[in-house]
C-alpha positions in Angstrom: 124.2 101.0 121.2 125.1 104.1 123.3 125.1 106.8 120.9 128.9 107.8 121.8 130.0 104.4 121.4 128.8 105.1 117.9 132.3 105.6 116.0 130.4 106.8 113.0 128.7 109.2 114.7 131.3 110.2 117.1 133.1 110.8 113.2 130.6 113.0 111.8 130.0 115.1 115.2 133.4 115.8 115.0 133.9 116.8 110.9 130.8 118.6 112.0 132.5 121.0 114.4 135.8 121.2 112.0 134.0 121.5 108.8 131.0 124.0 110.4 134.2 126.0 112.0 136.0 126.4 108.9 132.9 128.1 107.0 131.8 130.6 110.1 135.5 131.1 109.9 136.1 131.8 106.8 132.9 134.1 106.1 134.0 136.2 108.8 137.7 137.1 107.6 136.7 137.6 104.1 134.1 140.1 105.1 136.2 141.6 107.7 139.2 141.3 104.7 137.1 143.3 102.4 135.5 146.0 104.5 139.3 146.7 105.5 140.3 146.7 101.6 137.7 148.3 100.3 136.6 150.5 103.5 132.9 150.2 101.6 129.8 148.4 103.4 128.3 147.9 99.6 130.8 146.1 98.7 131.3 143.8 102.1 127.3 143.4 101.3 128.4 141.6 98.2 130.2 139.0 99.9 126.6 137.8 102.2 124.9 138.2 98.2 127.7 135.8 97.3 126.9 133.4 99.7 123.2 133.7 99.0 122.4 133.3 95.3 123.6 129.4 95.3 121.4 128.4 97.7 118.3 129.7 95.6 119.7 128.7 92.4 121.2 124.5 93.5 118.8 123.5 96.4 116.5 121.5 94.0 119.5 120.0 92.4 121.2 119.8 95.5 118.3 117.7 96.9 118.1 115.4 93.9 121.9 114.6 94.0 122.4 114.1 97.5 120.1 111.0 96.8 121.3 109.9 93.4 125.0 109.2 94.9 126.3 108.1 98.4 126.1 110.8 100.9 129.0 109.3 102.5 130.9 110.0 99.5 129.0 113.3 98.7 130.3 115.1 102.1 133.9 114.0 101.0 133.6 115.7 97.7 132.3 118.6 99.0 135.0 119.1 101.7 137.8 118.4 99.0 135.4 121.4 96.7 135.6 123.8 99.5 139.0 123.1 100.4 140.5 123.4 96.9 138.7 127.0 96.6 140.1 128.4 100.1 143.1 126.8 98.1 143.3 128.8 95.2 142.7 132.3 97.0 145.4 131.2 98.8 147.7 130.7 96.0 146.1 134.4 94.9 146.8 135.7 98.1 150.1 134.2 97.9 150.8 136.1 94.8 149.4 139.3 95.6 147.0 139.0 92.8 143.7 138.9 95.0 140.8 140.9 93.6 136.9 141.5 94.6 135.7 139.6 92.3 138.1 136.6 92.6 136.9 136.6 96.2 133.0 136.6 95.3 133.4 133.7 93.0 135.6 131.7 95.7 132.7 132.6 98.6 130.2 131.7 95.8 131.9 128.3 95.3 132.3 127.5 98.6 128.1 128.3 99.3 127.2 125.8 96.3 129.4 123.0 97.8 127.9 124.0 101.4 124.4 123.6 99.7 125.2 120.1 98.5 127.0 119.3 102.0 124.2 120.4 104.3 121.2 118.2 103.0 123.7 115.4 103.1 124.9 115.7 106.3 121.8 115.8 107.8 120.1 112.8 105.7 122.9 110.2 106.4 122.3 110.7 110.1 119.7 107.9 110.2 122.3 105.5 108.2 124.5 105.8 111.2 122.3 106.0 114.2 119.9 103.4 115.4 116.3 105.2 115.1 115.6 104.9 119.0 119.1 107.0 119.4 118.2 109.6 116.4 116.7 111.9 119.0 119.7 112.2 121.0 122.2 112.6 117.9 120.2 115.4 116.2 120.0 117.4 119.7 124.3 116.7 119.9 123.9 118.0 116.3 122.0 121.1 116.7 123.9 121.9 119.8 127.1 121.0 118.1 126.3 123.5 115.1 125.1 126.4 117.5 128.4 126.3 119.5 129.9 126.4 116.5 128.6 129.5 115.6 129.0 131.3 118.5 133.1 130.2 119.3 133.5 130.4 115.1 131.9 134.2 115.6 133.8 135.5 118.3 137.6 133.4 117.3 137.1 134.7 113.7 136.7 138.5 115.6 140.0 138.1 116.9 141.9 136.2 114.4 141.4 138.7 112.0 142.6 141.3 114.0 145.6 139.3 115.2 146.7 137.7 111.9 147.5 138.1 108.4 145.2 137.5 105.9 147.0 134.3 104.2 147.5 132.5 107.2 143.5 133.2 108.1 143.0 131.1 104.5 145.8 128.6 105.5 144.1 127.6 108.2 140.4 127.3 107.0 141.7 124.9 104.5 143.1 123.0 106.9 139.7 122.5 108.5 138.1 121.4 105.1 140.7 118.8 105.1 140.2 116.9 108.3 136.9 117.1 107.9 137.0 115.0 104.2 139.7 112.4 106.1 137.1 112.4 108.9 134.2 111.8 107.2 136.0 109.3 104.9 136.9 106.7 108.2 132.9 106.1 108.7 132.7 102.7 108.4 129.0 102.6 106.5 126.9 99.2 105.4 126.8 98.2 101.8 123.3 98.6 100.3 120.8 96.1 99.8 120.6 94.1 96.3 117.1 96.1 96.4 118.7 99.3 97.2 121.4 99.3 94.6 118.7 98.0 92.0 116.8 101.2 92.7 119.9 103.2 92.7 120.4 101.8 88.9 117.0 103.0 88.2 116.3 106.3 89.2 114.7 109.3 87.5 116.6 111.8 85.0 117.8 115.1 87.4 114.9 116.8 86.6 112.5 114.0 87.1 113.9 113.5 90.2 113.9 117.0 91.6 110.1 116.9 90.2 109.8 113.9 92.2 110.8 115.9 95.4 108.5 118.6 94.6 105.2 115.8 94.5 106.5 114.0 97.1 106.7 116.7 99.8 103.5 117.9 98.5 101.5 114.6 98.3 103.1 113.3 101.9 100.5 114.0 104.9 102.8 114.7 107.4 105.9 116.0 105.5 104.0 118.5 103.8 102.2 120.7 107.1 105.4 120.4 108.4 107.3 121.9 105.7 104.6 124.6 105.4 104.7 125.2 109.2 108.9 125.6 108.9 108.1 128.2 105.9 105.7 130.3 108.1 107.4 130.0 111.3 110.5 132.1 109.0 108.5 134.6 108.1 108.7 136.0 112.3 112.1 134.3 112.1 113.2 137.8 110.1 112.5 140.3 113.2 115.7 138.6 114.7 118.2 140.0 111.8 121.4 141.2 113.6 120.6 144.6 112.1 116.8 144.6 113.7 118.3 143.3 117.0 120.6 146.2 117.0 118.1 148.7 116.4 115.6 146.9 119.3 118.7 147.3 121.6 119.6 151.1 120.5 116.0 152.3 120.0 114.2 150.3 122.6 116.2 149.8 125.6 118.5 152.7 125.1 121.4 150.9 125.0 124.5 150.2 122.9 126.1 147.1 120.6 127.1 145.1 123.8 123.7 144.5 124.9 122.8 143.5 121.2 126.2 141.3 121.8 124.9 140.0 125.0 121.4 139.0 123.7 122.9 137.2 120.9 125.5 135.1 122.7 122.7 134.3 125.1 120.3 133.3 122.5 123.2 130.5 121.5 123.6 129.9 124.9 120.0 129.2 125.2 119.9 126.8 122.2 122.6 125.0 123.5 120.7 123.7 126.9 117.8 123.5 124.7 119.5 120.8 122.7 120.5 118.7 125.9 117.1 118.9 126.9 116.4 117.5 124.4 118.4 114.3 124.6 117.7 113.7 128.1 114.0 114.3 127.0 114.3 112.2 123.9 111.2 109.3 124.6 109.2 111.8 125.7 110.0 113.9 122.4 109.2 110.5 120.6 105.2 110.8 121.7 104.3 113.8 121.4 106.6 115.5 118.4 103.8 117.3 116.5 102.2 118.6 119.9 105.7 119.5 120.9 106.5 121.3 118.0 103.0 123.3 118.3 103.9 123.9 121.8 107.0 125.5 120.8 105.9 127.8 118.4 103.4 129.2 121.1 106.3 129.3 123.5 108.0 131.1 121.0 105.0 133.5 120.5 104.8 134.5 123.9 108.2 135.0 124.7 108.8 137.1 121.3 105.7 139.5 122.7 107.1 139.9 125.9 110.4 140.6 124.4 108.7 143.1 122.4 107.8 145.2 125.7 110.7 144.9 128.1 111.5 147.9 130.1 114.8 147.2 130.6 118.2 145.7 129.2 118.1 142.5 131.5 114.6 141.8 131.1 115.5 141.7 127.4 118.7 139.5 127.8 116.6 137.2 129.9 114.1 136.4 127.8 116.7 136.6 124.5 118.2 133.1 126.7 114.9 132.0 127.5 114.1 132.2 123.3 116.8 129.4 123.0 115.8 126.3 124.7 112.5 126.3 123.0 114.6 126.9 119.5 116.3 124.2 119.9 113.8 121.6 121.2 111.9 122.3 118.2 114.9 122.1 115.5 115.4 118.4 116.8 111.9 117.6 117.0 111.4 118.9 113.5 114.8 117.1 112.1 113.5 114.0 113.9 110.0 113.5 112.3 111.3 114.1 108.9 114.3 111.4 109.0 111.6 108.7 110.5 108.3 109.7 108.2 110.0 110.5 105.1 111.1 108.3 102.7 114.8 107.4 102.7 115.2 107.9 99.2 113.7 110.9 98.8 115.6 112.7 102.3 118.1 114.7 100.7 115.5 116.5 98.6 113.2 116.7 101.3 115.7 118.9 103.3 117.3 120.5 100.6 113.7 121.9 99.1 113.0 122.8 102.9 116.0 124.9 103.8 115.9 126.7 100.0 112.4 127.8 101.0 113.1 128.6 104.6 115.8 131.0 103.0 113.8 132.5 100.6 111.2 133.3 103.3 113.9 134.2 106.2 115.5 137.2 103.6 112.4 138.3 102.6 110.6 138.6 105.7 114.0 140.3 106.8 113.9 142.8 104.5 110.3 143.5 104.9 110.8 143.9 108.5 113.6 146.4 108.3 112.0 148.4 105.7 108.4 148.6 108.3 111.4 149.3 110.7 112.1 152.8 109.0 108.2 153.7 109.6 107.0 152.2 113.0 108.6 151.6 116.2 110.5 148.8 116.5 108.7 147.5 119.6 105.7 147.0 117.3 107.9 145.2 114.8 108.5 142.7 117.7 105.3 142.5 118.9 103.7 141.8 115.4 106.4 139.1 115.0 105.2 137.4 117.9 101.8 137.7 117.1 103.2 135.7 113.7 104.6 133.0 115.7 100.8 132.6 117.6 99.3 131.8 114.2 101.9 129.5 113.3 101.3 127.5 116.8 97.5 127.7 115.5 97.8 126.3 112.2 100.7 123.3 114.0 98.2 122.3 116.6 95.3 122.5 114.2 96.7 120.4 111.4 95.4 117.1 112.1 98.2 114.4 111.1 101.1 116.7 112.5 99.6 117.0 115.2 99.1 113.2 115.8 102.4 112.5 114.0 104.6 110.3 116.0 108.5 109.5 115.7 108.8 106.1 114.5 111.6 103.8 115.3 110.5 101.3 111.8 112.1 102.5 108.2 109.0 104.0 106.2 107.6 101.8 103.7 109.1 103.3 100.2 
């Protein structure tokens, strides 16, 4: 079936865009909402700390009960979560009775139900999409989700400006909304007698989040890969918005738009990078751990490069150039883990990987801007691409990533 004749999928890209719209959307008026109540970059900090703590704190249990209940059904409840929440600060806005904490619990709220959405979302992809077309719908995906960010980025700038507060919220629970009915028109198949029999039988919550842990451990392929994601964020921190800004003051003697520019390029970049990728999908198929090994080295070289332009559009250039790779990779990397991992163990797979990746993205992020204060920032750069050579190294010199392939058969549980 042509993927876009694929009603669940054309269902899921869409609550994609709606639901991914209404969270860039919303974290932008409530920090813009707060800087301008509180006039206090502390306390606008607080709301990115709000959105941060549940992510440590639920992935493991995010993991485990994306696959103890239908994802289907788990991406519903998760909308109607999020959408009740923009509710009540609504009804608090509403009432004038809107405080700084109320709004740090809200955003908290709404980053706990995002951490049970995400892992879904991504690991009931292959129970709508035939394998040989899950290429193709994780490129639409990862394209879909960085145009998102971008338009979400640049409307929430000029909402906020252009209209009040309340009717910001109004609409972002709108978006939750049509993103539940959305999701709730997918038309899934009933599970196996097999599969419901090993739904009846799984592990306690903390034997099944323990079962996550030894399975991505244990798995041959699963487990470089993860480990290659986790290193490959450490260099991931030199792109911070804050280091970016400094490389474009400091470096290239220039101002906020070419930080601007840079960054709406990088998206740009990601976004042919992802149709690349579906027109390149059987070739993807072959080669994925080579591919991903290749990328990283891409990414080395470019990041070094980056690290000595002499001027503002050499810079820009190569901030474009970053993307395509970027995104090849993500789709590659999405790809391998849907068709090598185990079905029933998905949701905890992703949901263990993107807890660490965020551990290791804020960390190296705050290591990088504190070395930042004490070297120049071209040799920040220029060690971060150095990073992303040894990540290519360890990729290509992992044996059974490196001979992985992306496999069109459901993995033997």
């Amino acid at each position: 079936m042509i993927l876009w004749q694929n009603r669940n999928f054309r269902l899921l890209w869409l609550a994609q865009i709606i639901s991914g719209m209404g969270d860039v959307l919303y974290s932008v008026g409530v920090m813009v909402h707060v800087f301008q109540q509180t006039g206090s970059a502390l306390q606008t900090t607080g709301v990115l700390i709000a959105q941060s703590l549940p992510r440590f704190l639920l992935g493991p249990i995010a993991g485990a009960m994306v696959d103890h209940y239908p994802r289907q059904r788990v991406l519903i409840v998760m909308d109607l979560v999020r959408a009740g929440l923009v509710g009540l600060l609504l009804l608090f806005v509403q009432q004038g009775s809107v405080n700084l904490w109320g709004i740090y619990l809200v955003v908290a709220g709404i980053t706990a139900a995002s951490t049970f959405y995400q892992p879904a979302r991504i690991a009931i992809v292959p129970s709508l999409v035939e394998r040989f077309n899950l290429v193709r719908a994780n490129s639409v995906l990862v394209g879909t989700a960085q145009g998102t960010m971008a338009v979400g980025y640049m409307l929430g700038g000029l909402l906020t400006l252009r209209i009040a507060f309340g009717t910001f919220v109004l609409f972002n629970l709108l978006t939750f909304l049509v993103s539940a009915t959305l999701t709730a028109l997918m038309h899934i198949k009933p599970r196996s007698e097999a599969e419901k029999q090993a739904q009846k039988s799984r592990l306690p919550l903390r034997q099944s989040v323990r079962e996550g842990y030894v399975y991505l451990k244990d798995n041959p392929v699963v487990r470089p890969l993860v480990v290659m994601e986790l290193l490959e964020h450490v260099p991931h921190g030199i792109w911070t918005s804050a280091l970016m800004l400094v490389f474009a003051e400091k470096a290239l003697r220039a101002g906020a738009d070419a930080w601007g520019t840079m960054s709406a390029l990088y998206f740009a970049g990601m976004m042919v990078g992802a149709v690349v990728a579906s027109v390149a999908a059987k070739r993807l198929e072959r080669y994925p751990g080579l591919i991903i090994g290749g990328n990283a080295l891409a990414s080395g070289v470019l990041t070094l490069l980056f690290a000595l332009s002499p001027v503002t559009w050499v810079a820009v250039v190569l901030a474009f150039l970053f993307g395509p790779p970027s995104a090849v990779r993500d789709v590659v990397q999405d790809t391998l883990l849907q068709t090598v991992a185990d079905d029933e163990l998905l949701g905890r797979v992703y949901a263990l990987r993107e807890m660490g990746r965020w551990v290791v993205y804020m960390l190296a992020g705050l290591l990088f801007a504190w070395l930042a204060d004490s070297m120049p920032i071209r040799t920040i750069y220029l060690l971060g691409g150095g990073l992303y050579l040894l990540t290519a190294v360890y990729a290509l010199a992992n044996k059974p990533l490196r001979q992985s392939q992306i496999i069109h058969e459901q993995p033997s549980v």
